[in-house]
PDB file of the backbone (N, CA, C, O) and the ligand in Angstrom, with CONECT records:
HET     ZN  A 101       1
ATOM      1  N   UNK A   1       0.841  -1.197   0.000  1.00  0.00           N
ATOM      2  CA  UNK A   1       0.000   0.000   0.000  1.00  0.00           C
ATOM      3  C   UNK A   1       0.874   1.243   0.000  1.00  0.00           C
ATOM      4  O   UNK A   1       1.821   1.386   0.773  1.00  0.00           O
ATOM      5  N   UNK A   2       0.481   2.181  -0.960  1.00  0.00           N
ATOM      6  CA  UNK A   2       1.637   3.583  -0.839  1.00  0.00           C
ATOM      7  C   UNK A   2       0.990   4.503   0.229  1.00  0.00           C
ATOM      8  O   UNK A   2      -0.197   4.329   0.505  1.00  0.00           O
ATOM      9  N   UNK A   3       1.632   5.367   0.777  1.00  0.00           N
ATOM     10  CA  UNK A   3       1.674   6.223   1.493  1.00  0.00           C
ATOM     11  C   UNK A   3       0.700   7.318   0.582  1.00  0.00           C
ATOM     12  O   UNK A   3       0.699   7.740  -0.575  1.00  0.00           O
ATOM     13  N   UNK A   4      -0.289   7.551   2.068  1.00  0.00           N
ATOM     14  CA  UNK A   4      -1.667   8.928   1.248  1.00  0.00           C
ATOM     15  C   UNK A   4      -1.152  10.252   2.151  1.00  0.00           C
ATOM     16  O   UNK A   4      -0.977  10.373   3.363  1.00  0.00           O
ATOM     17  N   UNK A   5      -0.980  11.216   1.003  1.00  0.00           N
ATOM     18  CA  UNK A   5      -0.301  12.412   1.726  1.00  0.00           C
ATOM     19  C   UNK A   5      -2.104  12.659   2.393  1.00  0.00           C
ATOM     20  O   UNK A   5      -3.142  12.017   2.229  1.00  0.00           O
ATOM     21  N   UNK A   6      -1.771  13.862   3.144  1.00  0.00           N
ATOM     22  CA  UNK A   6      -3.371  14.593   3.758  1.00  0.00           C
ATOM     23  C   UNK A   6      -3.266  15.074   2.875  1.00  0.00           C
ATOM     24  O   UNK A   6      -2.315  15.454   2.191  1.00  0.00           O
ATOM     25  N   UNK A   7      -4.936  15.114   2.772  1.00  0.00           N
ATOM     26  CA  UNK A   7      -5.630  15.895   1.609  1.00  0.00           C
ATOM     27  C   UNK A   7      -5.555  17.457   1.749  1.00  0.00           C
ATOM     28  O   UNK A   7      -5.648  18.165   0.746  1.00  0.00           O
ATOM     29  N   UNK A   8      -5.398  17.944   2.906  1.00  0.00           N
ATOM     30  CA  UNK A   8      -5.278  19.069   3.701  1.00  0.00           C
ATOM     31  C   UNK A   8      -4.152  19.879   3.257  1.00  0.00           C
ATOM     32  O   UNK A   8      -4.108  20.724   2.363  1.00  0.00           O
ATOM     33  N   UNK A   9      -2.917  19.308   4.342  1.00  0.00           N
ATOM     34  CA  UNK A   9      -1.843  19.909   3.944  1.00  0.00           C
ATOM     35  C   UNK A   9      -0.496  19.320   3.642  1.00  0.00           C
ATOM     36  O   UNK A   9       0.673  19.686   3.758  1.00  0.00           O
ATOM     37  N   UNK A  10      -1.259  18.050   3.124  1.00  0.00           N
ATOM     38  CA  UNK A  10      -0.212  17.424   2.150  1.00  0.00           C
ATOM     39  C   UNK A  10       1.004  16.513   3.045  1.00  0.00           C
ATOM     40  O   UNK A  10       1.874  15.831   2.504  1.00  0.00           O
ATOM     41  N   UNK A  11       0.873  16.642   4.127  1.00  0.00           N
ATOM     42  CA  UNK A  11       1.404  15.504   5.033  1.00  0.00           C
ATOM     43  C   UNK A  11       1.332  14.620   4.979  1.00  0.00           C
ATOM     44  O   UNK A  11       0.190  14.160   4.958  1.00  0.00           O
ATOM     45  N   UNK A  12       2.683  13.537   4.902  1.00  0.00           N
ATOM     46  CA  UNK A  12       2.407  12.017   5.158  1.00  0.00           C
ATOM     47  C   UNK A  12       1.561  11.540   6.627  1.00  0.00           C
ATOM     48  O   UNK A  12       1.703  11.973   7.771  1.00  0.00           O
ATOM     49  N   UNK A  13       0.720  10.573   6.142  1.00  0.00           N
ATOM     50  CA  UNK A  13      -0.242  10.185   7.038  1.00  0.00           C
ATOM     51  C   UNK A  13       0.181   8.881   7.664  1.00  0.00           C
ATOM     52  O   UNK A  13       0.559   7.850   7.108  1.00  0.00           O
ATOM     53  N   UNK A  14       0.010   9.200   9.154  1.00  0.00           N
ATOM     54  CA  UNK A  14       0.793   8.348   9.831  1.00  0.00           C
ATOM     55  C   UNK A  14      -0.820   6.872   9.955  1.00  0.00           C
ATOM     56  O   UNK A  14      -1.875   6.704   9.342  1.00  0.00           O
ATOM     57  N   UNK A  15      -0.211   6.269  10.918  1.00  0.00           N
ATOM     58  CA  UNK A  15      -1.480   4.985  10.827  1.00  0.00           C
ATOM     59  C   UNK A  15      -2.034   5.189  12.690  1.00  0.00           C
ATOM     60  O   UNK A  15      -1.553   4.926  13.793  1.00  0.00           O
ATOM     61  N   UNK A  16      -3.414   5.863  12.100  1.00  0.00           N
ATOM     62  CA  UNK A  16      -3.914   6.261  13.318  1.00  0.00           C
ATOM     63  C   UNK A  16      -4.619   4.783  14.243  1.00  0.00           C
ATOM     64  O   UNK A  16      -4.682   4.458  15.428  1.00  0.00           O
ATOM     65  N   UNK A  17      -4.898   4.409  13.420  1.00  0.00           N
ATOM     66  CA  UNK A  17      -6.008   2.989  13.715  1.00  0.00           C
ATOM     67  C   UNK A  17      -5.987   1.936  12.950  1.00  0.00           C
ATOM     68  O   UNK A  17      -6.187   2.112  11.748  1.00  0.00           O
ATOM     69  N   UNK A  18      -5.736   0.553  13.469  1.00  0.00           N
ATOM     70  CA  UNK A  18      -5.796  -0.696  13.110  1.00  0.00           C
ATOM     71  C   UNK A  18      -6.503  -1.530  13.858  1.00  0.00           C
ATOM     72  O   UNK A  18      -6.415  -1.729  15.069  1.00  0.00           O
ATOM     73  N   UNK A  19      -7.433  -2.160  12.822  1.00  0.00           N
ATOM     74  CA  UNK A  19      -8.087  -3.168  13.289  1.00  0.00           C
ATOM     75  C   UNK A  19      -7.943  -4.366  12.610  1.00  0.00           C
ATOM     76  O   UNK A  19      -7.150  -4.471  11.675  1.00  0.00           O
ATOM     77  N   UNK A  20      -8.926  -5.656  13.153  1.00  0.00           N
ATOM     78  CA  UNK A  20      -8.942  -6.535  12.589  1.00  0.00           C
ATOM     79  C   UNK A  20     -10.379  -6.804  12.447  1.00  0.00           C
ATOM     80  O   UNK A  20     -10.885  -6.117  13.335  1.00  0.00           O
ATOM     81  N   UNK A  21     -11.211  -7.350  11.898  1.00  0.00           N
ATOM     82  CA  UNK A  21     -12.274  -7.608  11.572  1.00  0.00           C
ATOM     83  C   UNK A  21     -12.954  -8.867  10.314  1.00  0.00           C
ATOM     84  O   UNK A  21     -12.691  -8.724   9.120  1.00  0.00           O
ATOM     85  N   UNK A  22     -13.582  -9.717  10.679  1.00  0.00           N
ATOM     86  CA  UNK A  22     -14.513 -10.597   9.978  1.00  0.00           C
ATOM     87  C   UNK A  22     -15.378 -10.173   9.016  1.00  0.00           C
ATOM     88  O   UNK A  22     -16.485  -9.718   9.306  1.00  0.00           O
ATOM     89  N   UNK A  23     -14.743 -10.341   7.231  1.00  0.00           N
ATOM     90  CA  UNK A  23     -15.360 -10.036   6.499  1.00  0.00           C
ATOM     91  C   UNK A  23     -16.163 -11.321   5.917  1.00  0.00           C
ATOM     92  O   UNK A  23     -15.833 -11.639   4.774  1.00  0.00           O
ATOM     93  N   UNK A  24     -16.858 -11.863   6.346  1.00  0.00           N
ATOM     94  CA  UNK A  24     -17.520 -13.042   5.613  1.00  0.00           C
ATOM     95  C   UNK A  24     -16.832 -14.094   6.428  1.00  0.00           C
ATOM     96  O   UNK A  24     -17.135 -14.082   7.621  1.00  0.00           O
ATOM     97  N   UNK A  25     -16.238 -14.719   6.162  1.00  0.00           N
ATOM     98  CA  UNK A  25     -15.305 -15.824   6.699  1.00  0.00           C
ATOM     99  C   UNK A  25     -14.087 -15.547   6.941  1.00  0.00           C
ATOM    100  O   UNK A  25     -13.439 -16.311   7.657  1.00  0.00           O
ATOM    101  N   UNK A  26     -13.412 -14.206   6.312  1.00  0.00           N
ATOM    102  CA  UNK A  26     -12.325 -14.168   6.211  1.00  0.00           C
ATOM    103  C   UNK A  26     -11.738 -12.529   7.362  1.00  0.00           C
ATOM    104  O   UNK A  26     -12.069 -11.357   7.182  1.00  0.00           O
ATOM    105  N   UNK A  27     -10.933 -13.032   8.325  1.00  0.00           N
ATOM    106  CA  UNK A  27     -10.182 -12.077   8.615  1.00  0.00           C
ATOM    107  C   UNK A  27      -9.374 -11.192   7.844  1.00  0.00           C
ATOM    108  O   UNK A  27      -8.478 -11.490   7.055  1.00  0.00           O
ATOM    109  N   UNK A  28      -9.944  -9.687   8.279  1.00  0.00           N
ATOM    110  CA  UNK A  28      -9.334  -8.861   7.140  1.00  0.00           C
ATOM    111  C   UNK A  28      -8.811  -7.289   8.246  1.00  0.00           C
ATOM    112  O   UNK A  28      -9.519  -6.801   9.127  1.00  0.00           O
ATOM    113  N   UNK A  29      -7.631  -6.874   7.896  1.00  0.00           N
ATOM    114  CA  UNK A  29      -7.329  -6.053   8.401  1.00  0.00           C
ATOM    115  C   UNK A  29      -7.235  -4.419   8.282  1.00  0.00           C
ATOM    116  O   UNK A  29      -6.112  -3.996   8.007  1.00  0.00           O
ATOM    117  N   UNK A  30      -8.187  -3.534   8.440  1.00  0.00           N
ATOM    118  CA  UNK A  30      -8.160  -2.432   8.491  1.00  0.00           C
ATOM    119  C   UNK A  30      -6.860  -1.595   8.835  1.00  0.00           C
ATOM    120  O   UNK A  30      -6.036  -1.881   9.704  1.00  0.00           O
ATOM    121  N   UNK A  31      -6.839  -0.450   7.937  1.00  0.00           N
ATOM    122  CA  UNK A  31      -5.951   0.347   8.591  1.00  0.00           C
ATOM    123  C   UNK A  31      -6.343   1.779   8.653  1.00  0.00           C
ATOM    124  O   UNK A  31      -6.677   1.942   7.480  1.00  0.00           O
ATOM    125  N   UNK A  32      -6.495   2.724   9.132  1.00  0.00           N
ATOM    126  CA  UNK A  32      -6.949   4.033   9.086  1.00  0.00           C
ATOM    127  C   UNK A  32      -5.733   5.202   9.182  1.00  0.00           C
ATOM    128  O   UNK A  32      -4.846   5.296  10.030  1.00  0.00           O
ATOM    129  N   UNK A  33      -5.909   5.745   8.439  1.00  0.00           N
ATOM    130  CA  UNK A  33      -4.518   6.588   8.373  1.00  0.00           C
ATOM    131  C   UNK A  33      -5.127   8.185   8.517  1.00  0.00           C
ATOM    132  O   UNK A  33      -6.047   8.626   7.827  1.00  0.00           O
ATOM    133  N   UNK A  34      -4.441   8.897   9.511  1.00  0.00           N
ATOM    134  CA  UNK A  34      -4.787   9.990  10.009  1.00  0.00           C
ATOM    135  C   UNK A  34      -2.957  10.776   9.537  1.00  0.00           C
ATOM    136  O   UNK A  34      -1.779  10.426   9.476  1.00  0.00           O
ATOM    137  N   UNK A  35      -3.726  11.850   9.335  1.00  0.00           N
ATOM    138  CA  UNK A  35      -2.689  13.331   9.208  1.00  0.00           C
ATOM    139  C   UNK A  35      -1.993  13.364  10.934  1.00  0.00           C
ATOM    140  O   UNK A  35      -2.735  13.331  11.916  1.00  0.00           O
ATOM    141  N   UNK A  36      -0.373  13.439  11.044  1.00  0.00           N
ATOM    142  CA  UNK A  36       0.410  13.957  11.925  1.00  0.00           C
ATOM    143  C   UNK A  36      -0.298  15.140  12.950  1.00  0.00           C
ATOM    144  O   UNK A  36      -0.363  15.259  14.173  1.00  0.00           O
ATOM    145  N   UNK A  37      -0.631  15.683  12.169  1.00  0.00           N
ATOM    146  CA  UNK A  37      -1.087  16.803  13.164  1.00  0.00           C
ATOM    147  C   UNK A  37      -3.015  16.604  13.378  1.00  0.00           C
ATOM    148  O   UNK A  37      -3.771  16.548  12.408  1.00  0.00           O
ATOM    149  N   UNK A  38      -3.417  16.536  14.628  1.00  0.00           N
ATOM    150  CA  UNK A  38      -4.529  16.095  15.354  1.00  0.00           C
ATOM    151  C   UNK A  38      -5.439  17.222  14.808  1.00  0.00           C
ATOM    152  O   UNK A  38      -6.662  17.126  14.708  1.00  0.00           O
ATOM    153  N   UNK A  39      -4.581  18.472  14.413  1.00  0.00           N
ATOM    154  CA  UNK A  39      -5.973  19.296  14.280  1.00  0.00           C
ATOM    155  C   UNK A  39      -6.322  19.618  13.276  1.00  0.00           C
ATOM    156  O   UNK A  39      -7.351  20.292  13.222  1.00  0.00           O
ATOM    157  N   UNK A  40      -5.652  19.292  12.125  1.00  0.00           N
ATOM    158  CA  UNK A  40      -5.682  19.217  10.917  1.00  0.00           C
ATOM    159  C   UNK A  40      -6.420  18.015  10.312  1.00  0.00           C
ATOM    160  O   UNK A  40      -7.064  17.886   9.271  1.00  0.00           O
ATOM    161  N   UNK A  41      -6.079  17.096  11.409  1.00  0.00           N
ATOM    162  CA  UNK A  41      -7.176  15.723  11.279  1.00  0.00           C
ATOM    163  C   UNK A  41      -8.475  15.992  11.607  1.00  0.00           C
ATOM    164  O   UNK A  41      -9.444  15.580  10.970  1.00  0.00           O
ATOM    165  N   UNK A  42      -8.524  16.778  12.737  1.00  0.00           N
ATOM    166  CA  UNK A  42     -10.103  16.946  12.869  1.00  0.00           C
ATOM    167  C   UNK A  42     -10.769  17.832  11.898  1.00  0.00           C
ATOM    168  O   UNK A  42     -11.971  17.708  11.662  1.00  0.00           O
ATOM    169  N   UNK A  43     -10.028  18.726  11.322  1.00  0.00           N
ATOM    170  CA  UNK A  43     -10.758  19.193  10.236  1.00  0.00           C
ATOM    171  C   UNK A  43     -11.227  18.315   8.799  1.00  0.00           C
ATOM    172  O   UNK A  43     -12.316  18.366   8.228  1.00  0.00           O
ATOM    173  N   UNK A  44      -9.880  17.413   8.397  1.00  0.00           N
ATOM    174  CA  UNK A  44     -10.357  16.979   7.508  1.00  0.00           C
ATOM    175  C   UNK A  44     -11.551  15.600   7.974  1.00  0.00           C
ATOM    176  O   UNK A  44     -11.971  15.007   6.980  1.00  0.00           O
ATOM    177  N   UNK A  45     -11.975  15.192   9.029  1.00  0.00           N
ATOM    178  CA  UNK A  45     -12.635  14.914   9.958  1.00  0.00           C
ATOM    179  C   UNK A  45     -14.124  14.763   9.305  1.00  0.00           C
ATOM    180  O   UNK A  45     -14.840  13.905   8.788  1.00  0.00           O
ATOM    181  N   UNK A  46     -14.135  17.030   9.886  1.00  0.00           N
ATOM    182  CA  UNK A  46     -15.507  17.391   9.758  1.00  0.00           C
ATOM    183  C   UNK A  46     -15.600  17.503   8.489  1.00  0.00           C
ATOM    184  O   UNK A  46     -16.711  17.905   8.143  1.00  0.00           O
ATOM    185  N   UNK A  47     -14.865  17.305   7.636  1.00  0.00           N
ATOM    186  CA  UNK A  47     -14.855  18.109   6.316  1.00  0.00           C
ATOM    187  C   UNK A  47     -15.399  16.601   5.476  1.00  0.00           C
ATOM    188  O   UNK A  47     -16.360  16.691   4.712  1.00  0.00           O
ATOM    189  N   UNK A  48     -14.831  15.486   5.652  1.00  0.00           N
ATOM    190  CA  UNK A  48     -15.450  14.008   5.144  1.00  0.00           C
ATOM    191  C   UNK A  48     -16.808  13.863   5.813  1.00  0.00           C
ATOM    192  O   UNK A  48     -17.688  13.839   4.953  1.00  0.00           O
ATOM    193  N   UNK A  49     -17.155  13.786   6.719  1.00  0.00           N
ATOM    194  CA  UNK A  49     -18.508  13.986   7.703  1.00  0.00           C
ATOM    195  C   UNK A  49     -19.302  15.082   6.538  1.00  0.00           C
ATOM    196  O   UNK A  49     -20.298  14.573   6.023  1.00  0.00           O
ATOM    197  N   UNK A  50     -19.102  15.951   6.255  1.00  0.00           N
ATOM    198  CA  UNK A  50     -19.846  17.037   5.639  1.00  0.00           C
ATOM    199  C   UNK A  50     -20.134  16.509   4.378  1.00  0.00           C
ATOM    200  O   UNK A  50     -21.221  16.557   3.803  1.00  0.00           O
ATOM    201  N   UNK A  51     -19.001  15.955   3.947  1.00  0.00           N
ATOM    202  CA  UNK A  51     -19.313  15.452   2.226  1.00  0.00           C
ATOM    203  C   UNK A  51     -20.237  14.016   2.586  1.00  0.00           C
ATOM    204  O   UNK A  51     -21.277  13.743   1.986  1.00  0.00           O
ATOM    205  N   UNK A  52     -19.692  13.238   3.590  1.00  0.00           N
ATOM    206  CA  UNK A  52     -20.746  12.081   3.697  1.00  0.00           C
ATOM    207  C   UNK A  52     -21.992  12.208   3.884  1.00  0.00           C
ATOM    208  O   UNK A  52     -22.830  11.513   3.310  1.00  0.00           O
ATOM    209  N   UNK A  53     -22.344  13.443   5.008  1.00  0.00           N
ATOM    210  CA  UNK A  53     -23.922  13.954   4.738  1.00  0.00           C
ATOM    211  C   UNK A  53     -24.461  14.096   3.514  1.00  0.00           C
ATOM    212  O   UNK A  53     -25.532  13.573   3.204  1.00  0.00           O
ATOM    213  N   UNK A  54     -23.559  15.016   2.512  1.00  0.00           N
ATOM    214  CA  UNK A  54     -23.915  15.584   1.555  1.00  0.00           C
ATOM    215  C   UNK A  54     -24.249  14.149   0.145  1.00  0.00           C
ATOM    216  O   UNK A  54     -24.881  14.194  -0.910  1.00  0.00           O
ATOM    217  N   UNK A  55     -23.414  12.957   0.871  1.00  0.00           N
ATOM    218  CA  UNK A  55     -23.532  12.308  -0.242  1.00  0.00           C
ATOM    219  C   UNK A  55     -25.163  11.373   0.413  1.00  0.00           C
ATOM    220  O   UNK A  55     -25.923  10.750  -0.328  1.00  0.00           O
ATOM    221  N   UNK A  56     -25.272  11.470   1.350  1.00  0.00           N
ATOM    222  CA  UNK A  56     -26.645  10.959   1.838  1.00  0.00           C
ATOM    223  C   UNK A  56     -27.944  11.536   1.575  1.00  0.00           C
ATOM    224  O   UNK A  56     -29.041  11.002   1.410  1.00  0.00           O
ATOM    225  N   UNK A  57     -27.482  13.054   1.569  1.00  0.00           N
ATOM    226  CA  UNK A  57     -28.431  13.812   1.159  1.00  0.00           C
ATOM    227  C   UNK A  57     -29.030  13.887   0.156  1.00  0.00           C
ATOM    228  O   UNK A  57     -30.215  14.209   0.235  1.00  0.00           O
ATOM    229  N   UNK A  58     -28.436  13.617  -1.159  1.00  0.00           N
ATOM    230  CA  UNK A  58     -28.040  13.690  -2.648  1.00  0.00           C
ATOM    231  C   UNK A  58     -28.887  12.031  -2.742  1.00  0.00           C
ATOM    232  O   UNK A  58     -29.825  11.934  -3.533  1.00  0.00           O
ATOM    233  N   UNK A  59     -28.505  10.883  -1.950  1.00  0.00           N
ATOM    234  CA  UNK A  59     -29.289   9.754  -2.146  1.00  0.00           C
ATOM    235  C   UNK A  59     -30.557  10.198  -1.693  1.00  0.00           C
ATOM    236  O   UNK A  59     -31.337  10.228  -2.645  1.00  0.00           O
ATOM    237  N   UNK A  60     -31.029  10.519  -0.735  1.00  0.00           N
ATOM    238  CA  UNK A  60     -32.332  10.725  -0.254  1.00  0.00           C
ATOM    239  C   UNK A  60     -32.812  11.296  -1.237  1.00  0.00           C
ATOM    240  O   UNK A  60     -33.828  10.772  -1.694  1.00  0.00           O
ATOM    241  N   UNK A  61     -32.376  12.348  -1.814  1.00  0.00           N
ATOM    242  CA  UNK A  61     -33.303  13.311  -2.772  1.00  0.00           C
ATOM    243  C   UNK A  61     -33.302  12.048  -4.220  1.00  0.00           C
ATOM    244  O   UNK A  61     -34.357  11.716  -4.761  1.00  0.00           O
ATOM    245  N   UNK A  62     -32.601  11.765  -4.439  1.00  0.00           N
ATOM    246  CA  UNK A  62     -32.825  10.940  -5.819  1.00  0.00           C
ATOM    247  C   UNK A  62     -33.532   9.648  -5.175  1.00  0.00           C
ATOM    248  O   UNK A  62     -33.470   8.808  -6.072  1.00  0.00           O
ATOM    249  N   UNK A  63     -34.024   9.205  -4.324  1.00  0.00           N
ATOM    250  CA  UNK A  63     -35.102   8.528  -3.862  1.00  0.00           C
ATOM    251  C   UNK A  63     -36.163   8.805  -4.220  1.00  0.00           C
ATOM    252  O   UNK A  63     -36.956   8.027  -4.749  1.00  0.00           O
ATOM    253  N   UNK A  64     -36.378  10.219  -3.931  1.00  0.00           N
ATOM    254  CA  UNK A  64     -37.745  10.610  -3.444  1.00  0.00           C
ATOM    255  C   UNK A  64     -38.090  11.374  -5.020  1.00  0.00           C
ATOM    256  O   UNK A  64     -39.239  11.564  -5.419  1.00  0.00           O
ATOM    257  N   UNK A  65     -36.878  11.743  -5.771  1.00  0.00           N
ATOM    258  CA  UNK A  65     -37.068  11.947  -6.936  1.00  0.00           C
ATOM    259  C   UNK A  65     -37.290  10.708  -7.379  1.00  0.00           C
ATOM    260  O   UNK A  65     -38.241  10.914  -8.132  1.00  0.00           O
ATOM    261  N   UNK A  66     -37.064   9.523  -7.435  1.00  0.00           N
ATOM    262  CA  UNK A  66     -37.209   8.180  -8.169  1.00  0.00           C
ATOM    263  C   UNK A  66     -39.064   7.833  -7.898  1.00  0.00           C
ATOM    264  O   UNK A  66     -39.775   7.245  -8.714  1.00  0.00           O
ATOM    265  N   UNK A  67     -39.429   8.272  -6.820  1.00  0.00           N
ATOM    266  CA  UNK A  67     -40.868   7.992  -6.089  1.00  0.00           C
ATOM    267  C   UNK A  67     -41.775   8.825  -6.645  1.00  0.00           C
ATOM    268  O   UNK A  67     -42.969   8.598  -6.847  1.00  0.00           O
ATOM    269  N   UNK A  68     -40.756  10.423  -7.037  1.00  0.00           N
ATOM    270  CA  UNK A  68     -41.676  11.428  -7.844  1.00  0.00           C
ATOM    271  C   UNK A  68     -42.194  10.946  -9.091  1.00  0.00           C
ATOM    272  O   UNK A  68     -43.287  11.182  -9.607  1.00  0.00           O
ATOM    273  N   UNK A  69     -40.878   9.959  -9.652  1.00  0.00           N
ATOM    274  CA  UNK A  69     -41.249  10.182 -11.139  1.00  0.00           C
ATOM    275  C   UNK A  69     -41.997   9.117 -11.230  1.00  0.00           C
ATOM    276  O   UNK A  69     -42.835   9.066 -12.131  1.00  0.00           O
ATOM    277  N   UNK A  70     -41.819   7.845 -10.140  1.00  0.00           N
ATOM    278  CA  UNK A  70     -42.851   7.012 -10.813  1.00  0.00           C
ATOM    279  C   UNK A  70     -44.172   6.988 -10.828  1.00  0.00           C
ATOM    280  O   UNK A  70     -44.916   6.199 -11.409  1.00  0.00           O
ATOM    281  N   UNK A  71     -44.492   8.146  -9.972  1.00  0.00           N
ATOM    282  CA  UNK A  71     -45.712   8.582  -9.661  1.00  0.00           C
ATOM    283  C   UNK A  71     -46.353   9.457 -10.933  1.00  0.00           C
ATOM    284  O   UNK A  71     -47.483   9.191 -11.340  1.00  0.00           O
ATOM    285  N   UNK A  72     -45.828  10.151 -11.324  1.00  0.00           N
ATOM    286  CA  UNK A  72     -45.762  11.161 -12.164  1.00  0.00           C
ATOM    287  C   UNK A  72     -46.466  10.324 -13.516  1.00  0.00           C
ATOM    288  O   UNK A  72     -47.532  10.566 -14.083  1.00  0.00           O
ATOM    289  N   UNK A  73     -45.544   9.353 -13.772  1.00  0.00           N
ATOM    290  CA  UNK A  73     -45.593   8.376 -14.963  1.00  0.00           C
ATOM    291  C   UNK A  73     -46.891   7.617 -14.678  1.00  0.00           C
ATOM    292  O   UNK A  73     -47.530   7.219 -15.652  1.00  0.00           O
ATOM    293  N   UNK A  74     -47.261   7.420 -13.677  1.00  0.00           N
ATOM    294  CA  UNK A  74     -48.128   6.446 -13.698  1.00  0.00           C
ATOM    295  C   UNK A  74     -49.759   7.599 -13.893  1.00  0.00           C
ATOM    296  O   UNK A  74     -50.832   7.149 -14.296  1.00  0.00           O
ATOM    297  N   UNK A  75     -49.579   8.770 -13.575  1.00  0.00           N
ATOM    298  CA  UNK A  75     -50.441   9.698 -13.856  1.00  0.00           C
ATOM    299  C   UNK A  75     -50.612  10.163 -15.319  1.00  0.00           C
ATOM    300  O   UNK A  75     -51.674  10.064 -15.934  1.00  0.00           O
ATOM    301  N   UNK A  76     -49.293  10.759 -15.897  1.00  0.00           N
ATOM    302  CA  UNK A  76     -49.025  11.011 -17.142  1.00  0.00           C
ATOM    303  C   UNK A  76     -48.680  10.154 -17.664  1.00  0.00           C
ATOM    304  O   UNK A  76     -47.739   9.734 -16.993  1.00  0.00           O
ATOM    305  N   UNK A  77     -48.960   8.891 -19.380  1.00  0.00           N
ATOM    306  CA  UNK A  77     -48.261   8.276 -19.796  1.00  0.00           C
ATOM    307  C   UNK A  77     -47.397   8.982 -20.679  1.00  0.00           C
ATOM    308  O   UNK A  77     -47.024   8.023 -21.355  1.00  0.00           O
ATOM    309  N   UNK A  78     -46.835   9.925 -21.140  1.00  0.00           N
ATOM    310  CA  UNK A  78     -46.573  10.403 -22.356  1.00  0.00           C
ATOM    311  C   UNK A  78     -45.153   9.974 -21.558  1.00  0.00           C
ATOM    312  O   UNK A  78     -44.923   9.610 -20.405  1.00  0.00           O
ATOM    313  N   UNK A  79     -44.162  10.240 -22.970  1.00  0.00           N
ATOM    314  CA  UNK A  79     -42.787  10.479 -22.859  1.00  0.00           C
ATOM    315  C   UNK A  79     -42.385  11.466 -21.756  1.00  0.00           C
ATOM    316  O   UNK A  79     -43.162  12.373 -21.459  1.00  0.00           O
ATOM    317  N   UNK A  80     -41.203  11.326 -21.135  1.00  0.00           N
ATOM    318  CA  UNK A  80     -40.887  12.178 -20.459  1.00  0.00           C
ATOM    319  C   UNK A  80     -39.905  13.088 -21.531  1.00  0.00           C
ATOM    320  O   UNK A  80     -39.391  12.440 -22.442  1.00  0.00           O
ATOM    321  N   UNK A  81     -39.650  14.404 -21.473  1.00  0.00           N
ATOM    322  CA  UNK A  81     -38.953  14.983 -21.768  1.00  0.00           C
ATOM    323  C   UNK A  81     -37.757  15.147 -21.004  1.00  0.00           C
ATOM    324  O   UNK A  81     -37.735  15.527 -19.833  1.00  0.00           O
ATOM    325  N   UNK A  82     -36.414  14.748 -21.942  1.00  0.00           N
ATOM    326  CA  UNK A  82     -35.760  15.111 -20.891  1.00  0.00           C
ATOM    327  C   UNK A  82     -34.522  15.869 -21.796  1.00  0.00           C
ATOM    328  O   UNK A  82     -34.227  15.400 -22.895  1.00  0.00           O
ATOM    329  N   UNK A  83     -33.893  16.942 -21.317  1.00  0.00           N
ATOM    330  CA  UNK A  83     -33.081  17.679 -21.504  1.00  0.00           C
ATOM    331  C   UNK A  83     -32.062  17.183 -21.586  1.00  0.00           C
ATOM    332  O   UNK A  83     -31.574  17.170 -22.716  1.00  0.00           O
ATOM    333  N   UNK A  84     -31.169  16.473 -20.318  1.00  0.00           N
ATOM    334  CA  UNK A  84     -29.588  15.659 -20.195  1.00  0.00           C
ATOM    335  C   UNK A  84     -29.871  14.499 -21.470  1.00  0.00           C
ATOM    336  O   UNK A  84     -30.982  14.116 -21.837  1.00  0.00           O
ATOM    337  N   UNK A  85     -28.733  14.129 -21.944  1.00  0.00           N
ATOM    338  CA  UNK A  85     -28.752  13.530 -22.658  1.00  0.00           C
ATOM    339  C   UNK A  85     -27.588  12.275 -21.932  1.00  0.00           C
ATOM    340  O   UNK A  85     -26.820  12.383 -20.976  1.00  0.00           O
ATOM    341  N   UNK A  86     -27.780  11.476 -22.565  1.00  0.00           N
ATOM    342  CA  UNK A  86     -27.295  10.077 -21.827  1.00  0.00           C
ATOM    343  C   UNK A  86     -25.927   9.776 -23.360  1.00  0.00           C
ATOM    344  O   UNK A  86     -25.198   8.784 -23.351  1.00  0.00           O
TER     345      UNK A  86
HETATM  346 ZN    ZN A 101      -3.120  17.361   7.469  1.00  0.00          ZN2+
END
């Protein structure tokens, strides 16, 4: 495994946390690698926390957009129009 500078300020990341853990049958070993400096870790911390909300958030809404449209469709049959192109 190569060495992950921080995303922050570019510091080699030391190995904050190791575990071991049962993936199926198979023992598998975690490693968690934290930035040298603690407070620079806690930022990039809150800052993954923020994007992980954000990526939860982003699922919820394309849920409830997925619930919109099938609703929608089942009201309207026509084509949907759609602008993005695939
Ligand atoms: Zn850092």
């Amino acid at each position: 495994m190569s060495n992950t500078a921080c995303i922050r300020c570019g510091k080699e990341r030391i190995v904050g946390k190791k575990w071991t853990e049962y993936v199926g049958s198979s023992l598998v070993t975690f490693v968690l690698n934290v930035c040298p400096d603690p407070e620079c870790q806690k930022i990039v911390d809150a800052q993954l926390k923020k994007k992980k909300e954000n990526l939860e958030e982003i699922q919820r809404k394309s849920i409830k957009r997925r619930e919109t449209y099938r609703a929608t469709r089942k009201s309207a049959s026509r084509a949907k129009k759609s602008s993005k192109s695939s």
